[in-house]
C-alpha positions as CSV (number, residue, x, y, z in Angstrom):
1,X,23.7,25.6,-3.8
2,X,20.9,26.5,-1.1
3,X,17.7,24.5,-1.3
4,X,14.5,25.6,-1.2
5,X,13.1,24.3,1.4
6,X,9.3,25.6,0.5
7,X,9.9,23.0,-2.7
8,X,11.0,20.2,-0.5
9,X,9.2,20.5,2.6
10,X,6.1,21.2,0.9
11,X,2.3,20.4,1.8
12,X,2.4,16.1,-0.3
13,X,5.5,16.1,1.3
14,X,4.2,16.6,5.0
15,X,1.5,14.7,3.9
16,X,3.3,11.8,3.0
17,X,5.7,11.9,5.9
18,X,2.6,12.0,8.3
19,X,1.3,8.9,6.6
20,X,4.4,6.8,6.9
21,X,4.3,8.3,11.3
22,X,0.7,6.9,10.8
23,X,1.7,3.4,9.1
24,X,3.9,2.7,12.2
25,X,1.6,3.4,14.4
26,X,-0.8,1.3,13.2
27,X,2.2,-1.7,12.6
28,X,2.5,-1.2,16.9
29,X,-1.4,-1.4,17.5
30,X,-2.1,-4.7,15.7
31,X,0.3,-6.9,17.3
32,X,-1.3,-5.4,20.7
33,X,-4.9,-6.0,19.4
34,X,-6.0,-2.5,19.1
35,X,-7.7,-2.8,16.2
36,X,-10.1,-0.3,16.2
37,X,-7.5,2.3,16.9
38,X,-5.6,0.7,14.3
39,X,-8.8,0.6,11.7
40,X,-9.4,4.4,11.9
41,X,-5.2,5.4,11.9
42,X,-5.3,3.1,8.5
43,X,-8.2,4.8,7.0
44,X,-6.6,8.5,8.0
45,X,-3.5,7.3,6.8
46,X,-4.9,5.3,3.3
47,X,-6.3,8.9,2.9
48,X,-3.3,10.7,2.9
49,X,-2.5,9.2,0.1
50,X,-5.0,10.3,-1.8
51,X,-4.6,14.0,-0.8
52,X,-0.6,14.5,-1.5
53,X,-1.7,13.3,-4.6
54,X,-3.9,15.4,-5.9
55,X,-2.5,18.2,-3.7
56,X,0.5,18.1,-5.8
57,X,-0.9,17.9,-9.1
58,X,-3.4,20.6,-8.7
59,X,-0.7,23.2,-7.3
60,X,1.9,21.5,-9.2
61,X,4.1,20.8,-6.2
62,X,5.8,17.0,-7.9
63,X,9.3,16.9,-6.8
64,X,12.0,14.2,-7.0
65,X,11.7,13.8,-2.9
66,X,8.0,13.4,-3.1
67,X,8.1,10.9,-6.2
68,X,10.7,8.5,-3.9
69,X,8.9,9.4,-0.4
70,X,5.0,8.6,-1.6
71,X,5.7,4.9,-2.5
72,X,7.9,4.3,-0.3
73,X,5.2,5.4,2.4
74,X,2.5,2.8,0.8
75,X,4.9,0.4,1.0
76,X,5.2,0.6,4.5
77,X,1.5,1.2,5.0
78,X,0.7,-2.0,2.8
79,X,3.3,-4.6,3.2
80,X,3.7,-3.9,7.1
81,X,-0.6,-4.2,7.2
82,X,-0.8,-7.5,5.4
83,X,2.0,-9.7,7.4
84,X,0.8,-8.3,10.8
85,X,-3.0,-9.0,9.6
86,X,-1.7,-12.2,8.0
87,X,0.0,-13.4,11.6
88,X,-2.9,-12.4,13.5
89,X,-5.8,-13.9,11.7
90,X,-3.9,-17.0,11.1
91,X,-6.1,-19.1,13.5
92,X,-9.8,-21.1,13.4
93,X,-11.6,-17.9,13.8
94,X,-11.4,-16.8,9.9
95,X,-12.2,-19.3,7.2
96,X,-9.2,-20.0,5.0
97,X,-10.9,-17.8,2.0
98,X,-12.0,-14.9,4.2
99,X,-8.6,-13.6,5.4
100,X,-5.3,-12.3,4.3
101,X,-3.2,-15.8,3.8
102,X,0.2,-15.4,4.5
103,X,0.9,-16.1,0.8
104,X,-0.5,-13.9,0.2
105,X,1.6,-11.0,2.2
106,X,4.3,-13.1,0.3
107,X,3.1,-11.8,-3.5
108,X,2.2,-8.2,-1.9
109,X,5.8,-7.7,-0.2
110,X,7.6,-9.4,-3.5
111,X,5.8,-7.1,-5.8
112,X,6.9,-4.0,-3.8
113,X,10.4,-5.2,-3.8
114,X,10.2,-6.1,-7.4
115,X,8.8,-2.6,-8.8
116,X,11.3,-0.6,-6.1
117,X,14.1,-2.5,-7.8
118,X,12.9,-1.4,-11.5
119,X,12.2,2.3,-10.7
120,X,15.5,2.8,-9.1
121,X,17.1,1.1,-12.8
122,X,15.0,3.5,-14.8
123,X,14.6,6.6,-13.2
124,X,18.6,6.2,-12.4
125,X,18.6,5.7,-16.6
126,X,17.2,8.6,-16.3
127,X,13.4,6.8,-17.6
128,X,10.2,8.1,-16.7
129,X,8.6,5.1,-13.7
130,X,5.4,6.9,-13.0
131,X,2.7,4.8,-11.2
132,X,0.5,3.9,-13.5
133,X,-3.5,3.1,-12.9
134,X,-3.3,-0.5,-12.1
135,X,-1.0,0.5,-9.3
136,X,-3.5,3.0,-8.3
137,X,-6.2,0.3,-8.3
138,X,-4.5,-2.2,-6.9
139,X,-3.5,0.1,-3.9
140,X,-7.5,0.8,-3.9
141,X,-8.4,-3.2,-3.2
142,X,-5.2,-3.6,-0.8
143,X,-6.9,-0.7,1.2
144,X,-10.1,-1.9,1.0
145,X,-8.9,-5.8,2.3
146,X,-7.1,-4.3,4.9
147,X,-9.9,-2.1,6.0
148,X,-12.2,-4.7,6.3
149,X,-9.7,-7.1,8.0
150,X,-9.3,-5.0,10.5
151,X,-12.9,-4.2,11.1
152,X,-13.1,-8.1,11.1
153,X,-10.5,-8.3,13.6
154,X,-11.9,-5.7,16.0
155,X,-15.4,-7.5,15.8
156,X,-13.9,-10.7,16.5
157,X,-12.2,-9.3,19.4
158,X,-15.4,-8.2,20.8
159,X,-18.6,-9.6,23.0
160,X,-20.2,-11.8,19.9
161,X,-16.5,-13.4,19.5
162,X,-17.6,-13.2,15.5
163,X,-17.4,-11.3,12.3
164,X,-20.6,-10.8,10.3
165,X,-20.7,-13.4,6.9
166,X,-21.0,-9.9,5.1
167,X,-17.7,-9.0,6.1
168,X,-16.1,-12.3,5.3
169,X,-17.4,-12.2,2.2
170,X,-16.2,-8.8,1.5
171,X,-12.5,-10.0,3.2
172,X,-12.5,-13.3,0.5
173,X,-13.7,-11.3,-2.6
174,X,-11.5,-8.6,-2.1
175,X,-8.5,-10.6,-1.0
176,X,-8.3,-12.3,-3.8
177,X,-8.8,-9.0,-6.1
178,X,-6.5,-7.7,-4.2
179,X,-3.4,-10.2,-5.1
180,X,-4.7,-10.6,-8.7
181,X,-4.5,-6.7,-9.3
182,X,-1.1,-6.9,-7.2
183,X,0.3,-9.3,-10.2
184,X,-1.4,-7.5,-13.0
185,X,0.1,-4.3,-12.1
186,X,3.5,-5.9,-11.3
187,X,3.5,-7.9,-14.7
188,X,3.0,-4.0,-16.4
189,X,5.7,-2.6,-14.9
190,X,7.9,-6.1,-16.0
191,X,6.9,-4.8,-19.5
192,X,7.0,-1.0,-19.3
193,X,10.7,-1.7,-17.8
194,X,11.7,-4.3,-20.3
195,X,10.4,-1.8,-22.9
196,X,12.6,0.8,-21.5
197,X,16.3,-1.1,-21.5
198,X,15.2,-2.5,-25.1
199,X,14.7,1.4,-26.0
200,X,18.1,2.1,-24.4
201,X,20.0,-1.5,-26.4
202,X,18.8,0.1,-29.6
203,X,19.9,3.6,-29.1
């Protein structure tokens, strides 16, 4: 059977391909320290996401590739972002509630696992594993830490040898929103999949 390529090579799916090119890129510039480059690359790239998104729902382009490539993008973007973050502001410059914790990496990374785990089960069952809002939210604060950690990073880095208290503060608040969303969202899947096999005992 030929495949159409139009269908699977289609503008999310670019899109998502060019944002996992742009989450290695930006996994190569923080170990080197440039974290500027790597700031804007994460902000292109956190944007990408966005757009195959609503790209593909407004010219109804969802297909089975682009469901399986679009997390598995964020994955990389996220999870490689916070241990490289977590590494490199693990050190007297950063308070210990102003910065990504390597715990905290921990939760993020386990989560990803977990929810890659239960959306191979269902969708294999042939279930519906859609992402669901609090993913979409908790993606939102995981940008938004890593943004500003980043920024805090690069600001460090510079002549004043210091990040603003602002940005700190924005680091710790959203940090911690960050994880708690991560859990909440990973807890909803836990029940939407535990739903699902109880569906499938019963039928």
């Amino acid at each position: 059977m030929e495949i159409d390529k139009s269908k699977v090579f289609n503008v999310p799916n670019k899109l998502s391909a060019a944002r996992l090119v742009l989450s290695i890129i930006v996994c190569a510039l923080i170990p080197l320290e440039f974290y500027w480059s790597a700031l804007v690359l994460f902000l292109i790239a956190a944007g990408t996401d966005w757009l195959d998104g609503w790209y593909a729902r407004k010219y109804d382009m969802v297909t089975k590739l682009g469901r399986v490539l679009d997390p598995f993008c964020d994955k990389v973007l996220i999870c490689g972002t916070f241990i490289l973050i977590a590494v490199e502001m693990d050190g007297p410059a950063f308070p210990w509630w102003a910065k990504i914790a390597g715990w905290m990496a921990v939760v993020v990374v386990a989560r990803e696992l977990l929810v890659t785990v239960l959306r191979s089960m269902i969708e294999g069952a042939g279930g519906d594993f859609s992402a669901k809002m609090a993913g979409k939210i908790k993606m939102w604060f995981q940008c938004i830490v890593v943004g500003a950690s980043l920024l805090a990073l690069a600001m460090a880095a510079g002549e004043e040898n210091k990040a603003p208290t602002w940005l700190l503060i924005t680091i710790g608040v959203s940090a911690w929103v960050a994880v708690i969303s991560t859990l909440q969202s990973g807890w909803n899947y836990v029940v939407a999949a535990s739903g699902f096999v109880l569906d499938q005992v019963e039928d």
